[in-house]
N, C-alpha and C positions, 0 to 999 in steps of 0.2 A: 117670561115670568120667572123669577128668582126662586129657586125653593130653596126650605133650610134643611139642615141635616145633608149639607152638600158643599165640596170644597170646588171652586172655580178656577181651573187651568189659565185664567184671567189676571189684565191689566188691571187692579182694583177699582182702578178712574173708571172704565168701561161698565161694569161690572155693577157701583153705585147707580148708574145712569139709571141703569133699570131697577132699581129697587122702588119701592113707594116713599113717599113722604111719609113721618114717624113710623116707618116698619120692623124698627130695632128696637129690643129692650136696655141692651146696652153695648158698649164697643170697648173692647179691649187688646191691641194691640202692641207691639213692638217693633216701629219702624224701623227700617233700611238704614238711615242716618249716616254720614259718615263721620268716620274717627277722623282721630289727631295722626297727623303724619308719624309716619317713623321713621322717617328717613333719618335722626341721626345717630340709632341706637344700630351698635354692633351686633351681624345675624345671632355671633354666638350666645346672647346674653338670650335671645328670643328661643320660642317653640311654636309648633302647631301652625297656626294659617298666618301668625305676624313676620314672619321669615320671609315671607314674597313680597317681590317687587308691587304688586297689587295694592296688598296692607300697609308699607311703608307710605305708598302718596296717600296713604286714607282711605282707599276701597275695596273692602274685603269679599264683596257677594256683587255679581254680573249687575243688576239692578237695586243699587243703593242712592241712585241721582235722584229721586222725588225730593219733593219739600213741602213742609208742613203745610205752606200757602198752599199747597195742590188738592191735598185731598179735607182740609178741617170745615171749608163748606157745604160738603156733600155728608158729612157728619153728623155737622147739626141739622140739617132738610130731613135726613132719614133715622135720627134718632127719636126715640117718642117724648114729648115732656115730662118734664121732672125724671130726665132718666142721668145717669151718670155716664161718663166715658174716660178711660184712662189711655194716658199713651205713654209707652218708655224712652228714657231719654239718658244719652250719657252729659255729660260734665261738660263736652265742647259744645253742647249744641243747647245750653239750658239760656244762656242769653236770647236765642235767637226764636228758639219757642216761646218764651217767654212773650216776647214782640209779640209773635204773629196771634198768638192765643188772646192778649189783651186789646187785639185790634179787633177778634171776631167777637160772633154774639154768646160766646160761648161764657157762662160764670165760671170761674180760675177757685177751685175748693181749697185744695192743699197739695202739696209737694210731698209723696211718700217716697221713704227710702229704704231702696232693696238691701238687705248687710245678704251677700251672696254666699257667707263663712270662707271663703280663698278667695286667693289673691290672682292679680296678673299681675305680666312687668308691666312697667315703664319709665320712661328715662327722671323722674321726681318718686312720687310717694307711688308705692304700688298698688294699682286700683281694688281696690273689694265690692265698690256701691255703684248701682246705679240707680238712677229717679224715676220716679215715677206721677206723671203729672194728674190728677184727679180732676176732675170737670163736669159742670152738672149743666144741663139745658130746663132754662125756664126754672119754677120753683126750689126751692130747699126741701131736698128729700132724705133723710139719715138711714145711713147703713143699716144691715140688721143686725149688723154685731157691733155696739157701740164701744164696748173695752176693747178692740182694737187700736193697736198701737199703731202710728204712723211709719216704724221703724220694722221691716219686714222682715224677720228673720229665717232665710229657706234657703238650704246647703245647695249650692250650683256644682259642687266638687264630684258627684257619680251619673255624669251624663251616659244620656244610651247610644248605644255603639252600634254600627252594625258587626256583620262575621268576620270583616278584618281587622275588626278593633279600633275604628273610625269613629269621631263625633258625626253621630246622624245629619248634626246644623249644629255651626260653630255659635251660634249664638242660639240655641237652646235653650231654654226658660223650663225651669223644675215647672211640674205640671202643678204640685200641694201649692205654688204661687198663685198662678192664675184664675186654680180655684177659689183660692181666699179672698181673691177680688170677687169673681164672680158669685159666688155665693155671698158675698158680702153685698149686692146693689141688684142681685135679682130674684125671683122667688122660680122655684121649679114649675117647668114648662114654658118658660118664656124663652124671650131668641136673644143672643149672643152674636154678634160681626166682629170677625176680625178680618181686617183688608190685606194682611201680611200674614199670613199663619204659619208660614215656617214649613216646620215638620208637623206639623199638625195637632201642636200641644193647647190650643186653647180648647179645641174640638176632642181630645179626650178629658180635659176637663170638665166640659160640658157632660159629655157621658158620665162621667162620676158624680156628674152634680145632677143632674135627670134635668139639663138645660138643651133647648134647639141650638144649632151655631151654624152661622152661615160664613164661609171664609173664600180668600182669596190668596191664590198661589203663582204667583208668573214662572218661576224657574222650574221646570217640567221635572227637574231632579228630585225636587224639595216636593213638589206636588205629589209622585210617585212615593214616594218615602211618609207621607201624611198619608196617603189615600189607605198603606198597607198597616200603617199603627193602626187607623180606626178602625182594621178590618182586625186586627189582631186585639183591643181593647172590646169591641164586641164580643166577639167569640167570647174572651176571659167570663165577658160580666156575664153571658149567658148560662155559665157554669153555677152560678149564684141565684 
């Protein structure tokens, strides 16, 4: 039995298996995906995790080979009607989302766009944006905050570190983000899935939003590095 309020050292394919049919309120993630090669950008022009042979053929993190067709029908089985689901996407991969989302049963809402305020390299325009796909199952259901813009504005530039001055997860998601989804398509006390959780930023979201979230983490690094945020985001809220 799945409980929430609980991050899974799991494959997320494994993981859904055992979930129920509409057991989620809503899903919000940031898949693996892989980038654009970089092979023909000089190391010296790069920083950080694009420097490696890894990140030049396009794969930055041990397990970034899923694909959308893998996990979007286990999405809809366990999402609840008229619930929403958002997934992030960069720029190489929105053709191919695109496909596979308008071949499932899922309804296609709108295309949000992250303005992250910095930049990265890359060998054209230097990236700031990344998408963000909206998706609803079964009826039309509106946000709670309808003047919400589609154009997201939330600084990605002062990621947490750990003690030696490390990005916790190279691709970290400011937390005020993910609340703004979440709090935009759930009401408090309902449950949250994220299949990829990272460092465990949707899950302290949830905490601050008084939301259940139930997640999936396979790299035992990443897993360990979420398990001790929420342990340190509780403590905090407990002060309060």
């Amino acid at each position: 039995m799945i409980e929430f309020d609980r991050i899974y050292n799991q494959d997320c394919l494994q993981v859904m298996r055992n979930m129920p049919n509409e057991s989620t309120d809503l899903i919000v993630t940031d898949p693996p995906y892989r980038v654009t090669s970089r092979g023909g950008m000089a190391s010296t022009t790069m920083s950080g995790y694009w420097v490696t042979k890894k990140a030049y053929s396009g794969k930055i993190f041990d397990h970034n080979d899923i694909d959308i067709d893998e996990y979007l029908p286990d999405f809809y089985r366990i999402l609840k009607a008229n619930a929403h689901c958002y997934i992030m996407c960069n720029n190489y991969n929105l053709p191919h989302f695109f496909d596979v989302i308008g071949k499932s049963k899922f309804k296609f809402v709108k295309l949000l766009v992250w303005d992250k305020q910095s930049k990265i390299c890359g060998r054209y325009y230097m990236g700031q944006v990344e998408h963000i796909f909206m998706l609803r199952k079964g009826k039309d259901k509106p946000i709670n905050n309808c003047s919400s813009s589609d154009l997201l504005s939330f600084s990605n530039f002062n990621r947490e570190k750990d003690k030696e001055g490390n990005n916790l997860h190279d691709s970290i998601k400011p937390v005020p983000l993910m609340q703004y989804l979440i709090e935009n398509s759930t009401q408090e006390g309902e449950i949250v899935f994220d299949p990829f959780i990272g460092s465990g930023t949707t899950a302290i979201a949830c905490l601050r939003s008084h939301r259940h979230y139930i997640g999936c983490e396979i790299d035992k690094k990443y897993y360990n590095i979420a398990c001790n945020r929420i342990t340190n985001e509780q403590q905090q809220l407990s002060f309060f």
